[in-house]
C-alpha positions in Angstrom: 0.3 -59.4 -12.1 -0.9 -59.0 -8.6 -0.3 -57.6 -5.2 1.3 -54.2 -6.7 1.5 -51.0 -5.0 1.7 -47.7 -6.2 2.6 -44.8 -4.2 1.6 -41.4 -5.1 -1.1 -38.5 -4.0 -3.8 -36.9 -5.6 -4.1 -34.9 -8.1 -0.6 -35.4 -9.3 -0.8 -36.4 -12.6 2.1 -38.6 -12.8 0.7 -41.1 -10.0 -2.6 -40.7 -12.1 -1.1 -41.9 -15.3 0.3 -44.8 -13.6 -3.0 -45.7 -11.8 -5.3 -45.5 -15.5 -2.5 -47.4 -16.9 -3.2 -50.0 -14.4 -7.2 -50.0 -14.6 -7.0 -50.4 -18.5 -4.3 -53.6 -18.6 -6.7 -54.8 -15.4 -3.6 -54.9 -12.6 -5.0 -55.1 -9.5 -3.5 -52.0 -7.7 -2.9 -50.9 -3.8 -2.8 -47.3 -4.0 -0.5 -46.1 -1.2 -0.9 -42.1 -0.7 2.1 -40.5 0.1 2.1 -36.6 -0.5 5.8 -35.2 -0.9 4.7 -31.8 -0.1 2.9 -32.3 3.1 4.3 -31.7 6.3 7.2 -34.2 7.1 7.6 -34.9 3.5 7.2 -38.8 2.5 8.3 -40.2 5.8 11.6 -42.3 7.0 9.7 -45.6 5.5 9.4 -44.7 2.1 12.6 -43.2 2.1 14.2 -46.9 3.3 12.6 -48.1 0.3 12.8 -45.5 -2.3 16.2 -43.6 -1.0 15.4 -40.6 -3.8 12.0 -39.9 -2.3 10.7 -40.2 -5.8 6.7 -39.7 -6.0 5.4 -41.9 -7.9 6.9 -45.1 -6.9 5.8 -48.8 -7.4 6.4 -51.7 -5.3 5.8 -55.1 -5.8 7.4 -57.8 -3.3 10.9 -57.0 -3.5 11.0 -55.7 -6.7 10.6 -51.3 -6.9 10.7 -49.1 -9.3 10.5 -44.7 -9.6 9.9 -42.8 -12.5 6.2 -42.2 -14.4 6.8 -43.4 -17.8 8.6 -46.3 -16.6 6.0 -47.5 -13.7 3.4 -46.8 -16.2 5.0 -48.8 -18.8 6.2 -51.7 -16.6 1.8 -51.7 -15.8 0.7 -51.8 -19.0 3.5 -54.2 -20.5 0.7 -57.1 -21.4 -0.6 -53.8 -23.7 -4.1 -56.1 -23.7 -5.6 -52.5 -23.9 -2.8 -51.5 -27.1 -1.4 -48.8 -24.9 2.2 -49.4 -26.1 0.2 -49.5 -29.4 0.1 -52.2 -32.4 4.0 -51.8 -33.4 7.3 -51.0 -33.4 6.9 -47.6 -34.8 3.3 -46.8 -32.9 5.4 -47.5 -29.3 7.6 -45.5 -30.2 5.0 -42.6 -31.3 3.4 -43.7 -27.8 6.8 -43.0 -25.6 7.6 -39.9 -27.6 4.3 -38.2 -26.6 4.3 -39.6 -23.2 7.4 -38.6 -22.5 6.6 -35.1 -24.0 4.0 -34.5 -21.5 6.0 -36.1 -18.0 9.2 -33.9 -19.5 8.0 -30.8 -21.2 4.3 -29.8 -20.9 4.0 -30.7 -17.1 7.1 -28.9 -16.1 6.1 -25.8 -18.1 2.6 -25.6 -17.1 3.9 -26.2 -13.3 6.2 -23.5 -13.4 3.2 -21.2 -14.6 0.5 -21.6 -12.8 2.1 -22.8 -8.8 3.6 -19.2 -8.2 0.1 -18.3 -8.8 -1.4 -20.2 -6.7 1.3 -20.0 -4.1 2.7 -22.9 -4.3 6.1 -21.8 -4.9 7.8 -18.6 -4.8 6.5 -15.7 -7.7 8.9 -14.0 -9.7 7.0 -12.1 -12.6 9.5 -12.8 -15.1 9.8 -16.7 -14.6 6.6 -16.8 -14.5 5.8 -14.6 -17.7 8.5 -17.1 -19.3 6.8 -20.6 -18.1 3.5 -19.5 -19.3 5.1 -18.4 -23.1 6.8 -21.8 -23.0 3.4 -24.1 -21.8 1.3 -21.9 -24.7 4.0 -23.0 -26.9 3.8 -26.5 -26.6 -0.2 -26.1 -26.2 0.0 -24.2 -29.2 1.6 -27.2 -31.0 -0.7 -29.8 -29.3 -3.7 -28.4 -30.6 -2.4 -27.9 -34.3 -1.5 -32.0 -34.2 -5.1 -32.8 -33.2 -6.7 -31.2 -35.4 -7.0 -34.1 -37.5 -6.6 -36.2 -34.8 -9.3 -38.1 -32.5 -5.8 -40.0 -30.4 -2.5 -39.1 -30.8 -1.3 -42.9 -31.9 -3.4 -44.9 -33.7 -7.5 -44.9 -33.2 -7.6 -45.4 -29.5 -6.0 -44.7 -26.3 -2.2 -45.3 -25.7 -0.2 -44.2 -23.1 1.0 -41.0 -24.6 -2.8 -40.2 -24.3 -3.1 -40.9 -20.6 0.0 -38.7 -19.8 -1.1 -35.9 -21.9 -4.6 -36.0 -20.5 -3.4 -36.4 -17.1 -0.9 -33.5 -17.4 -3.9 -31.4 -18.9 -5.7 -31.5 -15.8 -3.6 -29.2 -13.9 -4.2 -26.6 -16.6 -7.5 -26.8 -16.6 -7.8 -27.2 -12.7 -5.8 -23.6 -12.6 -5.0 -21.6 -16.0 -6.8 -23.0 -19.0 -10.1 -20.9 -18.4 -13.0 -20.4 -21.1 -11.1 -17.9 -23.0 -8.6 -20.4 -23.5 -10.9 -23.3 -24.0 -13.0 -21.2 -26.6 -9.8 -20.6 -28.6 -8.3 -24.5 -28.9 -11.8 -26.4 -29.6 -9.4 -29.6 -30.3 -7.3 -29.8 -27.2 -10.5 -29.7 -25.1 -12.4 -32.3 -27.5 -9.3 -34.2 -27.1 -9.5 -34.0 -23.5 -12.9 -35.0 -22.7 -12.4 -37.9 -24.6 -9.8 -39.1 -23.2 -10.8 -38.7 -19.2 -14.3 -40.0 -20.1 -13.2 -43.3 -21.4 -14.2 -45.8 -18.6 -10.8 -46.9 -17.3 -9.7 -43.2 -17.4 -13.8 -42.2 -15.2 -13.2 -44.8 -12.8 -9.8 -43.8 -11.8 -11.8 -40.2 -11.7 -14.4 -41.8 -9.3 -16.6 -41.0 -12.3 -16.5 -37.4 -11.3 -16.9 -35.2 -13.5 -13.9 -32.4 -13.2 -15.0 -28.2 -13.4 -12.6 -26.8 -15.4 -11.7 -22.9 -14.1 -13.9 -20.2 -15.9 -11.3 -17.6 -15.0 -7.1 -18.1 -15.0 -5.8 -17.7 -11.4 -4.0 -14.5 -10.4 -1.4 -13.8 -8.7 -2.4 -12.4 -5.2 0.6 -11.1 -3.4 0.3 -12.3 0.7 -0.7 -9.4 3.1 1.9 -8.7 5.1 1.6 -8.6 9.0 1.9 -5.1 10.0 4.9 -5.1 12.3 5.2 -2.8 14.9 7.0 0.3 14.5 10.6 -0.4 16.4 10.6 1.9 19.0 13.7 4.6 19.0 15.9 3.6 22.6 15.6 7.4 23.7 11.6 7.3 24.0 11.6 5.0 27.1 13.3 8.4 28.7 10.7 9.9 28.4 9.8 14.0 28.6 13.4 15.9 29.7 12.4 17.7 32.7 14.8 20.5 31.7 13.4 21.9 28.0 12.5 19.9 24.8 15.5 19.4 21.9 13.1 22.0 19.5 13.4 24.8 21.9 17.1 24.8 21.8 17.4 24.3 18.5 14.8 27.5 17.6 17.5 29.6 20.0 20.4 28.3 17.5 18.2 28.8 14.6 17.1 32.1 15.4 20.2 33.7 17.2 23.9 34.3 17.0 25.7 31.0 18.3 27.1 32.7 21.2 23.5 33.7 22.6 22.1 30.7 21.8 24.9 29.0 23.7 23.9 31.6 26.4 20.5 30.2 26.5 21.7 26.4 27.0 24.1 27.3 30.4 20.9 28.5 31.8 19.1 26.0 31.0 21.2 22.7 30.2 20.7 19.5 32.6 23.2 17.0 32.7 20.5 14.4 33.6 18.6 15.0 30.2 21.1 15.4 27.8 24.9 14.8 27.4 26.9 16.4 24.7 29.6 14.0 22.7 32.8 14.8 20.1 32.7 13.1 16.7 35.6 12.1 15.5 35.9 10.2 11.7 38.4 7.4 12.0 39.9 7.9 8.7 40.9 11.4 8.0 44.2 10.3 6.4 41.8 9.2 3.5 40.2 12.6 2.9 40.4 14.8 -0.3 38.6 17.7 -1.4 37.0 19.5 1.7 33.7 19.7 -0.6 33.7 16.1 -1.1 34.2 15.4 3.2 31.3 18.1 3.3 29.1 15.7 1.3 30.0 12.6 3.1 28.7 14.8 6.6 25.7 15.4 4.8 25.5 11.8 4.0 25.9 10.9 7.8 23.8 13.4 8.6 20.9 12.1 6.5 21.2 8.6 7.8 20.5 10.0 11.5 17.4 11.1 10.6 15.4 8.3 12.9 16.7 9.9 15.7 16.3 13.7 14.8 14.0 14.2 17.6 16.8 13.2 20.0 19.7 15.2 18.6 21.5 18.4 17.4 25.0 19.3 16.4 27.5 20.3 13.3 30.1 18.0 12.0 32.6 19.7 10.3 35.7 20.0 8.3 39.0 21.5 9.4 42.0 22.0 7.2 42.5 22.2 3.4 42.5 19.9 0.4 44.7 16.6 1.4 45.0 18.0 5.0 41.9 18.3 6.9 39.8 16.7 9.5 36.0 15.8 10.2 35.2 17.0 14.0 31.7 17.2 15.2 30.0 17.9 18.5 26.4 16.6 19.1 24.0 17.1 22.1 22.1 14.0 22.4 18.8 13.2 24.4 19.8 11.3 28.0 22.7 11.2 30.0 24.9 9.1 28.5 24.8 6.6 31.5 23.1 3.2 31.4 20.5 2.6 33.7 22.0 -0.5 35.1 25.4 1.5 36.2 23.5 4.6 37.7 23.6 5.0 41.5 20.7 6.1 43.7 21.6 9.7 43.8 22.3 10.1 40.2 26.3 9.3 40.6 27.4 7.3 37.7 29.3 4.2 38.5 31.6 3.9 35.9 34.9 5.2 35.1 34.9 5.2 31.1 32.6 6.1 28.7 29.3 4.3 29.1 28.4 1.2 26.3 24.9 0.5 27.1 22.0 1.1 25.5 21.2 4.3 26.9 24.6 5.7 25.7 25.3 7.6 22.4 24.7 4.1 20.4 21.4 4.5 21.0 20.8 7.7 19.1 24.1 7.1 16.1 23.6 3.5 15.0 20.4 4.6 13.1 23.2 5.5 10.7 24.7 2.5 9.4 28.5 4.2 9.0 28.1 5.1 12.6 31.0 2.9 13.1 33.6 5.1 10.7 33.6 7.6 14.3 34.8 7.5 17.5 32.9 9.2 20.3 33.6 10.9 23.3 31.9 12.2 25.6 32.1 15.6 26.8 31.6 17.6 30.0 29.1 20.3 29.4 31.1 23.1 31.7 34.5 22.2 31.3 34.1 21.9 27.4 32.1 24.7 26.7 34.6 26.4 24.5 35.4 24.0 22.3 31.5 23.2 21.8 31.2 26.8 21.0 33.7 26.8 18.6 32.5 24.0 17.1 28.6 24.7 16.9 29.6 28.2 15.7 32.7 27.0 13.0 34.7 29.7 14.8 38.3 29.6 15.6 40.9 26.8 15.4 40.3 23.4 16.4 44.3 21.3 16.4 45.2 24.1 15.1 42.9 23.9 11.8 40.1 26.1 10.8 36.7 25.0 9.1 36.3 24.7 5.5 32.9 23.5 5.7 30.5 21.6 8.0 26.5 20.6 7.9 24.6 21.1 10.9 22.0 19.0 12.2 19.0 19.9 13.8 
């Protein structure tokens, strides 16, 4: 047998078992890397002639073949080594453990130790689960070798060179000197194995460094992004007063004088005042229960307390009521990009740009369960009052409750 390639990377210990089978039957091998998990995968070219993408692979003129136990088998077929072993029985022994270790061990002991490593995604609880079912199966491989030097027979077979193949990725990553100190066999086992001469050569006769300590999981460290910016602070300082010192007025003083305190001071080109309006007031109850879902609202705006103030209330009685509010937002309501020179606003309905009331109500995401309108400061004083001081009737209805935001 001549002129065969085997495609595969390094370290994997699939494409390693196939390459030691190779070096103990004597097949003189081309060893083709192709790496499944590098950048742009295996390539269009390997993927005309293997259409799975299956790593290992062999190749010999027209004839291929995927899958480890069988390229490994299909290599040592002359078994001049004895690594199907000497009969019926012992190749069977030989497939079982091979297969074992390509099916079982290496899928377990992948699943534990490449979230921790990062090489796929960590989930505690997988993990936790791969590494009981890889100790498991370690846990049975080191009870069988006990009175074992091989696993078939008294020399190598192929089961051997999967199961010492497949070993090397837990001692490359989780099989540290604790672990080593507690399963004496399995490592005896092991260096036997790998230091056999076709096993060293494949090996470059280098002599692998086990891990002293298990890997951990190290969780990435993530980028600090920058703080999204609230829409209302590119408005910068109102030349009028700042939001606190109206709300310290409300706070502190009877509604009407605070509202006193606003007409001498309120500046249309700093803040705008808007009606709230829920969409859905046929679906209302209990006005304690519509109270709640105000607070709720209310609590969702906090991102943008430093840019508003107002009450939201309820109106009516149980199965008849409705959720008003009026707000008083920072900025004028007006995009920039419709603004005259002068200050005259060019548009004839109520603004949807990103200086409008979106700006300071989609912090909540219900936002969109109210319609708002905007208000003129002078011509709707009254109804602002009644509504900031839950006095009076507003359609006819008078509050039952409301939550206040400032």
């Amino acid at each position: 047998m001549s002129a065969v390639k085997v495609y595969g990377f390094e370290g994997n210990p699939r494409t390693r078992a196939a390459l030691v089978a190779a070096k103990y039957e004597g097949v003189d091998v081309e060893w083709v890397k192709v790496n499944p998990f590098a950048e742009g995968g295996v390539g269009a070219d390997y993927l005309a002639k293997f259409p799975l993408g299956l790593v290992p692979a062999l190749e010999k003129g027209d004839y291929k073949l995927t899958e480890a136990l069988a390229i490994a088998s299909y290599l040592a077929q002359e078994n001049k080594s004895g690594l199907l072993g000497a009969s019926k029985e012992d190749a069977a022994d030989v497939l079982r453990w091979a297969s074992w270790a390509n099916a079982d061990l290496l899928p377990s002991l992948a699943a534990w130790f490449r979230p921790l490593t990062g090489a796929a995604p960590y989930q505690k609880p997988a993990v936790e689960a791969a590494k009981a079912k890889a100790v498991k199966h370690l846990e049975y491989l080191e009870k069988t070798l006990a009175s074992r030097t091989f696993l078939v027979g008294e020399r190598v077979t192929l089961g051997d060179v999967f199961v010492a193949s497949v070993l090397f990725r837990g001692f490359e990553n989780v099989l540290d000197a604790e672990w080593r100190k507690a399963n004496p066999n399995t490592v005896r086992y092991w260096q036997t194995v790998i230091h056999q001469q076709p096993f060293f050569e494949v090996l470059g006769k280098v002599e692998p460094t086990p891990v002293e300590t298990a890997v951990v999981y190290t969780p990435p460290k993530k980028e600090a992004k920058p703080k999204a910016k609230h829409p209302c602070e590119a408005l910068g300082k109102p030349s009028s007063f700042p939001l606190d010192d109206f709300k310290r007025e409300y706070s502190n003083k009877d509604t009407p004088d605070a509202m006193k305190w606003l007409d001498e001071h309120f500046n249309a080109n700093d803040y705008s005042v808007w009606r709230c309006d829920f969409k859905y007031n046929d679906e209302l109850t209990l006005p304690f229960m519509s109270a709640n879902q105000c607070t709720g609202f209310h609590t969702r705006l906090e991102a943008s307390r430093k840019y508003l103030f107002g009450s939201l209330n309820v109106y009516g009685v149980a199965n008849a009521s409705k959720i008003i509010g009026v707000y008083l937002i920072r900025g004028n309501g007006t995009p920039r990009s419709l603004t005259l020179k002068g200050g005259e606003s060019g548009r004839t309905d109520p603004p949807t740009g990103p200086a409008d009331y979106k700006g300071v109500f989609d912090v909540a995401p219900d936002y969109e369960s109210y319609n708002f309108t905007p208000l003129d400061y002078k011509t709707d004083r009254e109804f602002i009052e009644k509504v900031w001081s839950w006095e009076g009737e507003v359609e006819g209805l008078t509050v039952a409750d409301g939550k206040v935001f400032k």
